[in-house]
HTML snippet that shows the backbone in 3Dmol.js (N, CA, C, O; Angstrom):
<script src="https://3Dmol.org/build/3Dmol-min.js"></script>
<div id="view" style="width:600px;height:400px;position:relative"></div>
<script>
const pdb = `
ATOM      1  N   UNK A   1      32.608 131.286 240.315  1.00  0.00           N
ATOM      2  CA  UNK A   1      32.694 130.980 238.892  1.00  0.00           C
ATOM      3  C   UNK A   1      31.695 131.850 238.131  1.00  0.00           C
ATOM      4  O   UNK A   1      30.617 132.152 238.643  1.00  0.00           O
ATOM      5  N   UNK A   2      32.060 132.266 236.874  1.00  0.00           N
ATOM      6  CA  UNK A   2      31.757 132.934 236.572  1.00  0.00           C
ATOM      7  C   UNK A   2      29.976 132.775 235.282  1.00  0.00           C
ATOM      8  O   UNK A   2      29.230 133.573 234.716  1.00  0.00           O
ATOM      9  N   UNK A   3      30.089 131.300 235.408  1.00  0.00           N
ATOM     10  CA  UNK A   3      29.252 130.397 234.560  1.00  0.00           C
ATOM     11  C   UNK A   3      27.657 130.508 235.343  1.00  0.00           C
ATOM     12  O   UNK A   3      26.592 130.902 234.867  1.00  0.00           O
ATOM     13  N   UNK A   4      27.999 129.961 236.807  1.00  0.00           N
ATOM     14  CA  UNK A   4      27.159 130.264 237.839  1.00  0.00           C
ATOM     15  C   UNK A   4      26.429 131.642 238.475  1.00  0.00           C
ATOM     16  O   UNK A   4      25.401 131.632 239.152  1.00  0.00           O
ATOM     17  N   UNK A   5      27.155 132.747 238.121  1.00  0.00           N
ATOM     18  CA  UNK A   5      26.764 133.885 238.139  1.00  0.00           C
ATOM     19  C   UNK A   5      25.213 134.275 237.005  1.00  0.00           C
ATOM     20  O   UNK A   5      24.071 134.682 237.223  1.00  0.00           O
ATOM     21  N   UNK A   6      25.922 133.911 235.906  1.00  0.00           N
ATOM     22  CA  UNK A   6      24.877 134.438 234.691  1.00  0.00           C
ATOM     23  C   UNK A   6      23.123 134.028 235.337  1.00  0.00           C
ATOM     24  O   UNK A   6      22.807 133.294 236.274  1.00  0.00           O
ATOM     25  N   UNK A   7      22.387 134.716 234.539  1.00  0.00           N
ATOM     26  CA  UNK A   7      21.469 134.383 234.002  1.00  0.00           C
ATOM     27  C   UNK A   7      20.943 133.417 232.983  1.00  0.00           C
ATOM     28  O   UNK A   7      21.649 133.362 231.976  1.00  0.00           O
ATOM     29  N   UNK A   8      19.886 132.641 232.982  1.00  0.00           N
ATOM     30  CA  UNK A   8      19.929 131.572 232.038  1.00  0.00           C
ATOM     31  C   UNK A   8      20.082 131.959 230.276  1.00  0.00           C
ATOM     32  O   UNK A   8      20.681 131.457 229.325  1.00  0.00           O
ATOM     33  N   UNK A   9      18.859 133.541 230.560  1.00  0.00           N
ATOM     34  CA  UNK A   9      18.860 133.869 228.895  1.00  0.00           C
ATOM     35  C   UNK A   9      20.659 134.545 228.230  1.00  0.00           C
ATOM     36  O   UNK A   9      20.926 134.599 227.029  1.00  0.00           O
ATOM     37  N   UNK A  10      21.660 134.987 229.381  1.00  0.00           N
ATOM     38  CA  UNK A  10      22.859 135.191 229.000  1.00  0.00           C
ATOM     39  C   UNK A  10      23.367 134.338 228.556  1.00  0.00           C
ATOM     40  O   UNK A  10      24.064 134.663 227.595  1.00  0.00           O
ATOM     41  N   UNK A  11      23.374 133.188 228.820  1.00  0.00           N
ATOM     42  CA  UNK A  11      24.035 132.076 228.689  1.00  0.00           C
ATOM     43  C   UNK A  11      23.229 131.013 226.850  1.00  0.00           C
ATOM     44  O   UNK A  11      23.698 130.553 225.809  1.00  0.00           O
ATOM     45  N   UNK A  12      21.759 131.153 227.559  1.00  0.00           N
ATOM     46  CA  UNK A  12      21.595 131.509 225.992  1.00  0.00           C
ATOM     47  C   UNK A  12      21.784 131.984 224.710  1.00  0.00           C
ATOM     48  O   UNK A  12      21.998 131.475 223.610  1.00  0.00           O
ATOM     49  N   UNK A  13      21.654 133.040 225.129  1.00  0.00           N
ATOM     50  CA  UNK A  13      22.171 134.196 223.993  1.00  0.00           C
ATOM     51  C   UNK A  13      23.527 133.629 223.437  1.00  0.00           C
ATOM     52  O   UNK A  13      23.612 133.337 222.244  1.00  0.00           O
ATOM     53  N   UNK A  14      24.492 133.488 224.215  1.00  0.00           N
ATOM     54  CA  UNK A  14      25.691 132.718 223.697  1.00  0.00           C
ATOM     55  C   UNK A  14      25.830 132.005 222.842  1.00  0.00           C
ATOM     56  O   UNK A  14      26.296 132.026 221.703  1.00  0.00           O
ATOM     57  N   UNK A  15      25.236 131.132 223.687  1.00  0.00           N
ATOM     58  CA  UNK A  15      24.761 129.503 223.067  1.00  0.00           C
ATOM     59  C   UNK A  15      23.980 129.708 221.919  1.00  0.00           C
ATOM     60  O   UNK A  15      24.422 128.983 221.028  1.00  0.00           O
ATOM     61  N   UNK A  16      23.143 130.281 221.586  1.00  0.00           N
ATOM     62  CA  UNK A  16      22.446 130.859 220.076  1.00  0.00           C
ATOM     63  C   UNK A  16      23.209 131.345 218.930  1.00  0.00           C
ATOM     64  O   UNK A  16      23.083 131.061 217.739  1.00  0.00           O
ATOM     65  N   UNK A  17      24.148 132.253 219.607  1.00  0.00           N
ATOM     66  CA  UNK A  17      25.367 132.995 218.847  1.00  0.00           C
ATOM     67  C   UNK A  17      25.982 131.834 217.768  1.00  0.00           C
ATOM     68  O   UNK A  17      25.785 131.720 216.558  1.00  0.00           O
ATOM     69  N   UNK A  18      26.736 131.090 218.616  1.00  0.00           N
ATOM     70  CA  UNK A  18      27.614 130.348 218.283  1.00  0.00           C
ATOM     71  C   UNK A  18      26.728 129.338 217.274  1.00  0.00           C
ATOM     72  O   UNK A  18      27.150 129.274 216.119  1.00  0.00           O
ATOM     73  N   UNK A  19      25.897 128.781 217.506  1.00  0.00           N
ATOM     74  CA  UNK A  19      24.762 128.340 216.656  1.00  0.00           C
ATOM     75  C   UNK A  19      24.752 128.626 215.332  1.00  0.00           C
ATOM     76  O   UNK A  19      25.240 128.011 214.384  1.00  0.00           O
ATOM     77  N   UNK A  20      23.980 129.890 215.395  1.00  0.00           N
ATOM     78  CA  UNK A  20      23.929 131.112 214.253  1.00  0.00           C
ATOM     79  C   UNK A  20      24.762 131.089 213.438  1.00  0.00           C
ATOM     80  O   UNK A  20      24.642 130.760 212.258  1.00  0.00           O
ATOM     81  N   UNK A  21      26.041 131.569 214.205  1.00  0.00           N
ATOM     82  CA  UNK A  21      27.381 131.165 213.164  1.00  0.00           C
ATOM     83  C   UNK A  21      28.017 129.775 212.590  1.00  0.00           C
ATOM     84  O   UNK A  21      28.882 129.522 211.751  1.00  0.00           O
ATOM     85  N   UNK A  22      27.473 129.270 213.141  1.00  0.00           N
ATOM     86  CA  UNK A  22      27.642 127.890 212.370  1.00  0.00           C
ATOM     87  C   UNK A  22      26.778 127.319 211.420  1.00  0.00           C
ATOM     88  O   UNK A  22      27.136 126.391 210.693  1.00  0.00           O
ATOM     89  N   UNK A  23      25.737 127.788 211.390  1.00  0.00           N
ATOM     90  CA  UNK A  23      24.986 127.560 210.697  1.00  0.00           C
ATOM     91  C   UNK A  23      25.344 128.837 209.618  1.00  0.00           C
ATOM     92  O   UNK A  23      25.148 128.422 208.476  1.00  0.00           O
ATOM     93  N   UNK A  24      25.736 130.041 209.616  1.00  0.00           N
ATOM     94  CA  UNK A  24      25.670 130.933 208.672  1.00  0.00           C
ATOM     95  C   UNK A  24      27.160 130.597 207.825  1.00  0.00           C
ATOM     96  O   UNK A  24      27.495 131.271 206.850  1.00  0.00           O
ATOM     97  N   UNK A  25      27.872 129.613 208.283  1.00  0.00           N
ATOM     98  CA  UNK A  25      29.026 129.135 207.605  1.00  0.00           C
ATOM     99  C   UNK A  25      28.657 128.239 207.113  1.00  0.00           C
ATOM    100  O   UNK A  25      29.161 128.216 205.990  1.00  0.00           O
ATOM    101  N   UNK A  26      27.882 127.205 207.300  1.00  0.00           N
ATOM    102  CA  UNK A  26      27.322 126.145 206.873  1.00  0.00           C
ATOM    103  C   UNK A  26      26.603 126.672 205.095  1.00  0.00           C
ATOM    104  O   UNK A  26      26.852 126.241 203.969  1.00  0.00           O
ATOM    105  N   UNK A  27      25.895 127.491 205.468  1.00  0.00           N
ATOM    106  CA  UNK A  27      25.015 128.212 204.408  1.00  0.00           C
ATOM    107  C   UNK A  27      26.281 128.806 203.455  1.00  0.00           C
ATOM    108  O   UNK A  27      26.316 128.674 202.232  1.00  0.00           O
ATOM    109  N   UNK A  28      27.072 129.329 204.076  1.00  0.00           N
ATOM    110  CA  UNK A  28      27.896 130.178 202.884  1.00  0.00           C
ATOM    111  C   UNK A  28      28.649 129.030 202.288  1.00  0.00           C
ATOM    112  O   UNK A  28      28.871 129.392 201.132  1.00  0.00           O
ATOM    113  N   UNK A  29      29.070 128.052 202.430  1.00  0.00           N
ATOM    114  CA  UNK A  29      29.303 126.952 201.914  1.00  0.00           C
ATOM    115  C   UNK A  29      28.103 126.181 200.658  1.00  0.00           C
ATOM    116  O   UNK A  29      28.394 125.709 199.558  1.00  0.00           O
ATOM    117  N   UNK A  30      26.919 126.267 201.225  1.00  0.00           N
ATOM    118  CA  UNK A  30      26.305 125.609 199.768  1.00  0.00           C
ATOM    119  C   UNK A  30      26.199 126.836 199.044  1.00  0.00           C
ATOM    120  O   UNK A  30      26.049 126.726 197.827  1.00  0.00           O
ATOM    121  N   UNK A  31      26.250 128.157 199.612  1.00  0.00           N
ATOM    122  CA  UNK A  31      25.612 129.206 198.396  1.00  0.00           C
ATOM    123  C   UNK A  31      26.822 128.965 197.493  1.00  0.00           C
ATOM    124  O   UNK A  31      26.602 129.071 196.287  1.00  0.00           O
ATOM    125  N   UNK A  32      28.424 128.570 197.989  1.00  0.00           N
ATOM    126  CA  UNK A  32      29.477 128.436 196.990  1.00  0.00           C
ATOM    127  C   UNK A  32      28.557 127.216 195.768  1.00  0.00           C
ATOM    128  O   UNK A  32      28.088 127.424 194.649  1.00  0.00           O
ATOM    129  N   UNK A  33      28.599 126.161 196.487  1.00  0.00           N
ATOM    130  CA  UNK A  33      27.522 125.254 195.018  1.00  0.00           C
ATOM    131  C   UNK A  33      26.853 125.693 194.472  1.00  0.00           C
ATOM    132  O   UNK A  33      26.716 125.310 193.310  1.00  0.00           O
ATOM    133  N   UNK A  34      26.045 126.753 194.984  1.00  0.00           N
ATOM    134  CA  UNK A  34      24.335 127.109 194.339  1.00  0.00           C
ATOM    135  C   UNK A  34      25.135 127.691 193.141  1.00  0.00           C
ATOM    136  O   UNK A  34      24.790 127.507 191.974  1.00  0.00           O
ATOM    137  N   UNK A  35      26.485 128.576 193.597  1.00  0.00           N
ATOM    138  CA  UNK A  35      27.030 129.513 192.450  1.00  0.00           C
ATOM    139  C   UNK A  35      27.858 128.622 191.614  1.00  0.00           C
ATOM    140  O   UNK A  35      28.226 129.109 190.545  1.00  0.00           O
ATOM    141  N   UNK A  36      28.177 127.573 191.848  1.00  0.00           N
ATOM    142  CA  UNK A  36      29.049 126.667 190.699  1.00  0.00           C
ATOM    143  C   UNK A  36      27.791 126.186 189.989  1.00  0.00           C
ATOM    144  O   UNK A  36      27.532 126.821 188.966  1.00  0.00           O
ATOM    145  N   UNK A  37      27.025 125.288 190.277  1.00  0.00           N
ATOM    146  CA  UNK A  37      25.884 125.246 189.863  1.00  0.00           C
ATOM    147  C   UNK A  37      25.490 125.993 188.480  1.00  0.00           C
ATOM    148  O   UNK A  37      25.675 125.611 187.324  1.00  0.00           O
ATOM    149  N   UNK A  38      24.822 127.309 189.019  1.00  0.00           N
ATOM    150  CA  UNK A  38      24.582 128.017 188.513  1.00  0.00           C
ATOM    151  C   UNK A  38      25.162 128.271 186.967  1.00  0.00           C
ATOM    152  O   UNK A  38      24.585 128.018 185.910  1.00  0.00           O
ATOM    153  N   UNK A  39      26.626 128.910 187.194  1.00  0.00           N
ATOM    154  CA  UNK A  39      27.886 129.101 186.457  1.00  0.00           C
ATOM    155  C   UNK A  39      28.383 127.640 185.470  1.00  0.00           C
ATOM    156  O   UNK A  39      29.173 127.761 184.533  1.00  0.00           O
ATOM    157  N   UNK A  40      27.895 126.562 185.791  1.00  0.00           N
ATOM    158  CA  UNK A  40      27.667 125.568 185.413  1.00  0.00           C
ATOM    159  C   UNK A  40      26.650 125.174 183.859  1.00  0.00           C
ATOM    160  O   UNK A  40      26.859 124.590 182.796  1.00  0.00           O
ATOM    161  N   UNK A  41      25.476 125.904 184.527  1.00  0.00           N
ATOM    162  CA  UNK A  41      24.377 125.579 183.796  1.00  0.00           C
ATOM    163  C   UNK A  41      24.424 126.657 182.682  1.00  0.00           C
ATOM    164  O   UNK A  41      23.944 126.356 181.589  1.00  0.00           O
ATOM    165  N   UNK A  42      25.093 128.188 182.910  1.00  0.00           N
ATOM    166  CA  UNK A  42      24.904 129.109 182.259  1.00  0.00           C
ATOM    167  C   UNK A  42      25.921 129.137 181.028  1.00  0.00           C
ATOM    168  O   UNK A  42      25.816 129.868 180.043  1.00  0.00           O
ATOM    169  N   UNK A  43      27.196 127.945 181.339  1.00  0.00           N
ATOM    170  CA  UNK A  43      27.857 127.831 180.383  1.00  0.00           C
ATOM    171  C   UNK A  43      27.847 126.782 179.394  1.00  0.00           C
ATOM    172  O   UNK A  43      28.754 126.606 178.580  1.00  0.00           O
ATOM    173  N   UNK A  44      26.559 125.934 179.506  1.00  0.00           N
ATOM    174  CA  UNK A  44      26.240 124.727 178.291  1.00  0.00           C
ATOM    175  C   UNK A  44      26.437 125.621 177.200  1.00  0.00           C
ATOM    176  O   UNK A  44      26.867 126.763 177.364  1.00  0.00           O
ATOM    177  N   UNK A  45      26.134 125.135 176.082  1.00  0.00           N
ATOM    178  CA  UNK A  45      26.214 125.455 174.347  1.00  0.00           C
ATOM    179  C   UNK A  45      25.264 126.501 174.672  1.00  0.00           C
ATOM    180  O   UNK A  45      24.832 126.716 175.804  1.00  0.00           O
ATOM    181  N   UNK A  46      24.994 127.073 173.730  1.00  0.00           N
ATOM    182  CA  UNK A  46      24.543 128.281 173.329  1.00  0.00           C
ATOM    183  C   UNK A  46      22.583 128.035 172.733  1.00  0.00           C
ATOM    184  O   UNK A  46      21.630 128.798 172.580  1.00  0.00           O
ATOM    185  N   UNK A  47      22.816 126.561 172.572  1.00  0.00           N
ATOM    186  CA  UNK A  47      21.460 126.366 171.960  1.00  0.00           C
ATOM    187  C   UNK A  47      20.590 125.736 172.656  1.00  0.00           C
ATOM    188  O   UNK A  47      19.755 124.990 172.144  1.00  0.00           O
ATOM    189  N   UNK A  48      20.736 126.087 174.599  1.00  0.00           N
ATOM    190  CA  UNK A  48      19.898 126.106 175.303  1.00  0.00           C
ATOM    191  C   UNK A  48      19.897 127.004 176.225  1.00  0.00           C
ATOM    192  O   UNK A  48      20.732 127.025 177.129  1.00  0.00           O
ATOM    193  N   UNK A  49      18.600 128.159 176.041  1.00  0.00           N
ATOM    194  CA  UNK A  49      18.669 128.894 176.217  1.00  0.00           C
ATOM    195  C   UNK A  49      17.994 129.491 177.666  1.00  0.00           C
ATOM    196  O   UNK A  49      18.085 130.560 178.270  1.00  0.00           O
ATOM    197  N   UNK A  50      17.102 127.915 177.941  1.00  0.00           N
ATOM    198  CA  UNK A  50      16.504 127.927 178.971  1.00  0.00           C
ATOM    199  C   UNK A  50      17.816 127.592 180.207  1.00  0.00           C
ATOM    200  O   UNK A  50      17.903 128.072 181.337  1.00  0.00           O
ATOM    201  N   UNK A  51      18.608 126.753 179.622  1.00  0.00           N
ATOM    202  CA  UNK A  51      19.473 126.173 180.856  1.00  0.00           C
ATOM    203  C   UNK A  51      20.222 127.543 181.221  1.00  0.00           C
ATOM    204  O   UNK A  51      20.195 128.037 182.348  1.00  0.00           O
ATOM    205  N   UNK A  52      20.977 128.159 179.980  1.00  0.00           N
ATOM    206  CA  UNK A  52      21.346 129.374 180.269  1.00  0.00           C
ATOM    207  C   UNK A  52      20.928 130.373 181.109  1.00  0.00           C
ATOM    208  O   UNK A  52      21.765 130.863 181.867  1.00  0.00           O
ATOM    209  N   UNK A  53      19.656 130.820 181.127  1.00  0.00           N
ATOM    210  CA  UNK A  53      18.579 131.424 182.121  1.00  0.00           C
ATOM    211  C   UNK A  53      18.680 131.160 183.258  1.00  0.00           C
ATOM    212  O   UNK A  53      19.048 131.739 184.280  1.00  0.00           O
ATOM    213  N   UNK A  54      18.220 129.974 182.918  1.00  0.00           N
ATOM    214  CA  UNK A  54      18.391 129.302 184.829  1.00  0.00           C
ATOM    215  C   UNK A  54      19.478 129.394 185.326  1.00  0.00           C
ATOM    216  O   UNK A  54      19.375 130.164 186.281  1.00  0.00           O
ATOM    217  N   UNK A  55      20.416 129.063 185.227  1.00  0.00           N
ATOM    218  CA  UNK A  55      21.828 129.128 185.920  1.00  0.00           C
ATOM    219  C   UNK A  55      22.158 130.438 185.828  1.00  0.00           C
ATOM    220  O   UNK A  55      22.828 130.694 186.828  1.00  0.00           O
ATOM    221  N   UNK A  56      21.991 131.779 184.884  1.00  0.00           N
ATOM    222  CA  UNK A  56      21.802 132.519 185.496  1.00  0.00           C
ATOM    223  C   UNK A  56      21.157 133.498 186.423  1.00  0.00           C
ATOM    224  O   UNK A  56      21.636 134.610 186.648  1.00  0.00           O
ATOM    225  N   UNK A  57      19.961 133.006 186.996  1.00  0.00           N
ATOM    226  CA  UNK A  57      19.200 133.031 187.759  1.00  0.00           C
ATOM    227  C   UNK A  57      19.916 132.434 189.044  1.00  0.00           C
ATOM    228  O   UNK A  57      20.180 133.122 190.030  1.00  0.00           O
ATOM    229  N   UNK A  58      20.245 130.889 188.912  1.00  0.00           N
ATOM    230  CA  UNK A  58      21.062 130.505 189.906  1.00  0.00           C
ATOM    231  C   UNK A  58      22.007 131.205 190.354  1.00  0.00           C
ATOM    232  O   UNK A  58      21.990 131.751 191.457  1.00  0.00           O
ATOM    233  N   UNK A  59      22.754 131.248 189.692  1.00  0.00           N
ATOM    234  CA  UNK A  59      24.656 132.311 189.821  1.00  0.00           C
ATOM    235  C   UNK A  59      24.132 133.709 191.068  1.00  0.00           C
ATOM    236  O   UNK A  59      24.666 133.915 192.158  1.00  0.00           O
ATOM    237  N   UNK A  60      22.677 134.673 190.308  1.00  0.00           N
ATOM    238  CA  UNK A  60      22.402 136.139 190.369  1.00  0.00           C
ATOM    239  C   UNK A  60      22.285 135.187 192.011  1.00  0.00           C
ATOM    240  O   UNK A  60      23.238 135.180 192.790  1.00  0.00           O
ATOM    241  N   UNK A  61      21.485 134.736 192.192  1.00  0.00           N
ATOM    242  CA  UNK A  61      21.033 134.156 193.590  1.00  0.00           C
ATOM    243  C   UNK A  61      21.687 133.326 194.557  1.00  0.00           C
ATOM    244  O   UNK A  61      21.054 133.317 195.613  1.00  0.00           O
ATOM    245  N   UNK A  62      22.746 132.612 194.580  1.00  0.00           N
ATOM    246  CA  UNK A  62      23.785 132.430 195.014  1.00  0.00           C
ATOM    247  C   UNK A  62      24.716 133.033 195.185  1.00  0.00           C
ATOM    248  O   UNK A  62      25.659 132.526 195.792  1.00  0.00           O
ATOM    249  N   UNK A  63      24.763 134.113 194.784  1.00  0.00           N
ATOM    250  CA  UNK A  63      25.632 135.322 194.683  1.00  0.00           C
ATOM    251  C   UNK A  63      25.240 136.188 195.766  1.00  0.00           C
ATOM    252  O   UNK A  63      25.987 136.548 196.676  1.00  0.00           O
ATOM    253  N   UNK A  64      23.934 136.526 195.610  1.00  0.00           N
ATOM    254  CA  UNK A  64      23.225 137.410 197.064  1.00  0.00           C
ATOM    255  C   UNK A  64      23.362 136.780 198.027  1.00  0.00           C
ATOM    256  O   UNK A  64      23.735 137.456 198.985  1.00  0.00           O
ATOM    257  N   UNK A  65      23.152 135.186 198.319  1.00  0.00           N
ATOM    258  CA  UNK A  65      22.964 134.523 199.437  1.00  0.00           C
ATOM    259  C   UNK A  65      24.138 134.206 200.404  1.00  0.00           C
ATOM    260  O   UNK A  65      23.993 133.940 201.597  1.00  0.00           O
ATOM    261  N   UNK A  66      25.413 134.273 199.685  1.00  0.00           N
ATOM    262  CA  UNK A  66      26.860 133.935 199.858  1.00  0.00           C
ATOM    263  C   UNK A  66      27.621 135.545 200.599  1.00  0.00           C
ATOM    264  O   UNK A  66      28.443 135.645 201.510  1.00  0.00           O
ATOM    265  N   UNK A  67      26.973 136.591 199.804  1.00  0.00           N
ATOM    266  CA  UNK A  67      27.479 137.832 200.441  1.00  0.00           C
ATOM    267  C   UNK A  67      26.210 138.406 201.577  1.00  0.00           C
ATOM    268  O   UNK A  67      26.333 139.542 202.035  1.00  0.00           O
ATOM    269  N   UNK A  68      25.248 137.712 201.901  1.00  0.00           N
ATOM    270  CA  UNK A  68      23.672 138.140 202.830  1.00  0.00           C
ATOM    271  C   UNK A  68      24.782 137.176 203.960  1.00  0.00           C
ATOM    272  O   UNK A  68      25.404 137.789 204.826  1.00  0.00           O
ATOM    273  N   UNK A  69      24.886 136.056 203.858  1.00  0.00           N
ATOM    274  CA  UNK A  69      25.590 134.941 204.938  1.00  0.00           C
ATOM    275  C   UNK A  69      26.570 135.534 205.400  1.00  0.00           C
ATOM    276  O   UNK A  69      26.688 135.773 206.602  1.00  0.00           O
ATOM    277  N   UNK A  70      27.546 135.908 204.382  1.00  0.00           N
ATOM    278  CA  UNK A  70      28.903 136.133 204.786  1.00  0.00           C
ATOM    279  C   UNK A  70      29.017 137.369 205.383  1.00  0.00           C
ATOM    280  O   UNK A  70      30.160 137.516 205.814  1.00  0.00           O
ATOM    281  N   UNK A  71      28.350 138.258 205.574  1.00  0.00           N
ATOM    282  CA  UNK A  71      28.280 139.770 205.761  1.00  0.00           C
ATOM    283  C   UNK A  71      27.600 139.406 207.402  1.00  0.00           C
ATOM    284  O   UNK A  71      27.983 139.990 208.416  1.00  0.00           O
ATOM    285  N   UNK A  72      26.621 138.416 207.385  1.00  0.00           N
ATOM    286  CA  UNK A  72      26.021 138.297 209.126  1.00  0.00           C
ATOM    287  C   UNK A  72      26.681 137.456 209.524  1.00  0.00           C
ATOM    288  O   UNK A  72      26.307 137.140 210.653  1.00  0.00           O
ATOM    289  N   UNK A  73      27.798 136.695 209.068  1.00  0.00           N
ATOM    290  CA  UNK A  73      28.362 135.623 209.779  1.00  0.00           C
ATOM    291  C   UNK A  73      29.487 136.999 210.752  1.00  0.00           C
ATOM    292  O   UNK A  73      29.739 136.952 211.956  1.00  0.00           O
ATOM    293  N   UNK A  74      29.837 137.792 210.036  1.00  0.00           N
ATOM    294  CA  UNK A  74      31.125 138.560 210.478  1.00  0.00           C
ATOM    295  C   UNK A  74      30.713 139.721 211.427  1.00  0.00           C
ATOM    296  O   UNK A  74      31.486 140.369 212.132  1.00  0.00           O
ATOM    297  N   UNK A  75      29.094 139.907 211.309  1.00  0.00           N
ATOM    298  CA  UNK A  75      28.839 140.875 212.520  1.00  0.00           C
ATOM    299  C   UNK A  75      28.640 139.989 213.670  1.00  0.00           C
ATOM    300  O   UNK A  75      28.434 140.509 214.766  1.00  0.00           O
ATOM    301  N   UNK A  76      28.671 138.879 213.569  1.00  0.00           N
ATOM    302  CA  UNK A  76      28.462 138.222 214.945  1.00  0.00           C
ATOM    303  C   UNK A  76      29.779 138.258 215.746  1.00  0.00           C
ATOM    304  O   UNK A  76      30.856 138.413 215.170  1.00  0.00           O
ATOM    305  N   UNK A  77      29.677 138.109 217.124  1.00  0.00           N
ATOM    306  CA  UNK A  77      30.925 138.271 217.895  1.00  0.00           C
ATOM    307  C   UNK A  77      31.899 136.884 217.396  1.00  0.00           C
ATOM    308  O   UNK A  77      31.406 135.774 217.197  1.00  0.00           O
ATOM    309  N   UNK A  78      33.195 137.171 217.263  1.00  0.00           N
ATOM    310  CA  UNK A  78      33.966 136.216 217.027  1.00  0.00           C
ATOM    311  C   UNK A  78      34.372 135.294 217.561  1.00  0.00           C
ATOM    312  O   UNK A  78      34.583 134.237 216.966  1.00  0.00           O
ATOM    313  N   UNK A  79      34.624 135.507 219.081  1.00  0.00           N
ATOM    314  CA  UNK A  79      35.061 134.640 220.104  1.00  0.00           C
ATOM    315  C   UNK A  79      33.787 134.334 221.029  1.00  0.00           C
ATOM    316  O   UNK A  79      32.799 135.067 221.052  1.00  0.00           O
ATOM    317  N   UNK A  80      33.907 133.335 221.679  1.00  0.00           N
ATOM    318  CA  UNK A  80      33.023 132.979 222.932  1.00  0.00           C
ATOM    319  C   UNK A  80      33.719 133.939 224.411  1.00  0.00           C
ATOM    320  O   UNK A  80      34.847 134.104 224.875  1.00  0.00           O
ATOM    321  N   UNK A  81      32.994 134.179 224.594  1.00  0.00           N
ATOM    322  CA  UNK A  81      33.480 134.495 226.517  1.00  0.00           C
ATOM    323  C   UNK A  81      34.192 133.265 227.071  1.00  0.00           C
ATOM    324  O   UNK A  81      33.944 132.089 226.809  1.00  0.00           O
ATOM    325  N   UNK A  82      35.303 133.852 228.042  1.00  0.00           N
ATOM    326  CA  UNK A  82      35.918 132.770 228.805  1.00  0.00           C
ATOM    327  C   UNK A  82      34.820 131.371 229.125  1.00  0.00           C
ATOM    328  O   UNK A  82      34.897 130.249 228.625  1.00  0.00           O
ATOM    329  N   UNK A  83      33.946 131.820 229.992  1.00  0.00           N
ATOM    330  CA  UNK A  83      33.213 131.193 231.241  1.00  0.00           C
ATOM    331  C   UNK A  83      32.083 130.295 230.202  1.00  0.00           C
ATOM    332  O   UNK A  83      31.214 129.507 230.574  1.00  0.00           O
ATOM    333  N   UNK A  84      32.409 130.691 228.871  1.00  0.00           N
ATOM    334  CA  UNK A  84      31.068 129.399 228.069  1.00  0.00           C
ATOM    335  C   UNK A  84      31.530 128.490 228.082  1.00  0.00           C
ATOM    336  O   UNK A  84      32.755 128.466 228.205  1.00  0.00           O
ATOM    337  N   UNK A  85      30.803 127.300 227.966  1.00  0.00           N
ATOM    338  CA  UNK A  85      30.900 125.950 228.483  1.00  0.00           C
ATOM    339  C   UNK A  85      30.204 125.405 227.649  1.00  0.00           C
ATOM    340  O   UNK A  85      29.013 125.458 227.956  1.00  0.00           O
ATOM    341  N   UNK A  86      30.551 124.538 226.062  1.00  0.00           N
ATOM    342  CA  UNK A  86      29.270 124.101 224.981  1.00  0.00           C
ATOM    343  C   UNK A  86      28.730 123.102 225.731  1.00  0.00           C
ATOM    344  O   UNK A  86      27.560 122.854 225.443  1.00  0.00           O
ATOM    345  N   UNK A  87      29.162 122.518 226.512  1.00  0.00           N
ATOM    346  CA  UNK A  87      29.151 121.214 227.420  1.00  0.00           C
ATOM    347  C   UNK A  87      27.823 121.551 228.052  1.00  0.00           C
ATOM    348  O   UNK A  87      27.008 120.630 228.013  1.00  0.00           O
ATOM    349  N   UNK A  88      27.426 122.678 228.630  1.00  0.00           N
ATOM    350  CA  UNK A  88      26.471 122.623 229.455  1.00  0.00           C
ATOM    351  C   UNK A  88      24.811 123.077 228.547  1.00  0.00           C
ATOM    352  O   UNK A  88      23.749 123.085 229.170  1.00  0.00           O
TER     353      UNK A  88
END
`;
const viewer = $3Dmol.createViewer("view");
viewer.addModel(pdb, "pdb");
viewer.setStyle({}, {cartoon: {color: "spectrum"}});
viewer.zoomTo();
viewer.render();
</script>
């Protein structure tokens, strides 16, 4: 078997991978809020000018964080190897 062969840190590494990417999907998911949010706050009335600011501050920064996530979610390998096992 091919599970039994590896090394522990191979099998790691995997197991980290898959992690990583779940968590970097996880993240590209609130940066979508941070940017509604944002886009939210930047469109009150006109005669607050601070809220305006902020939300665009929010939007500019949810915006980086959503394409920083989404850009390392997709260099990670896509599939698992046969022989991974989340089980173990």
């Amino acid at each position: 078997m091919r599970a039994a062969q590896l090394r522990p840190d191979e099998y790691r590494q995997v197991r980290e991978t898959v992690r990583l990417r779940r968590l970097l999907r996880i993240n590209a998911r609130m940066d979508i809020l941070y940017c509604l949010v944002g886009a939210g706050l930047y469109l009150v009335p006109a005669g607050y000018p601070f809220a305006r600011g902020t939300g665009l501050g929010i939007l500019t920064q949810g915006l980086f964080l959503l394409l920083f996530d989404a850009i390392h979610a997709r260099r990670l390998p896509a599939e698992t190897p046969p022989w991974y096992d989340p089980a173990l």
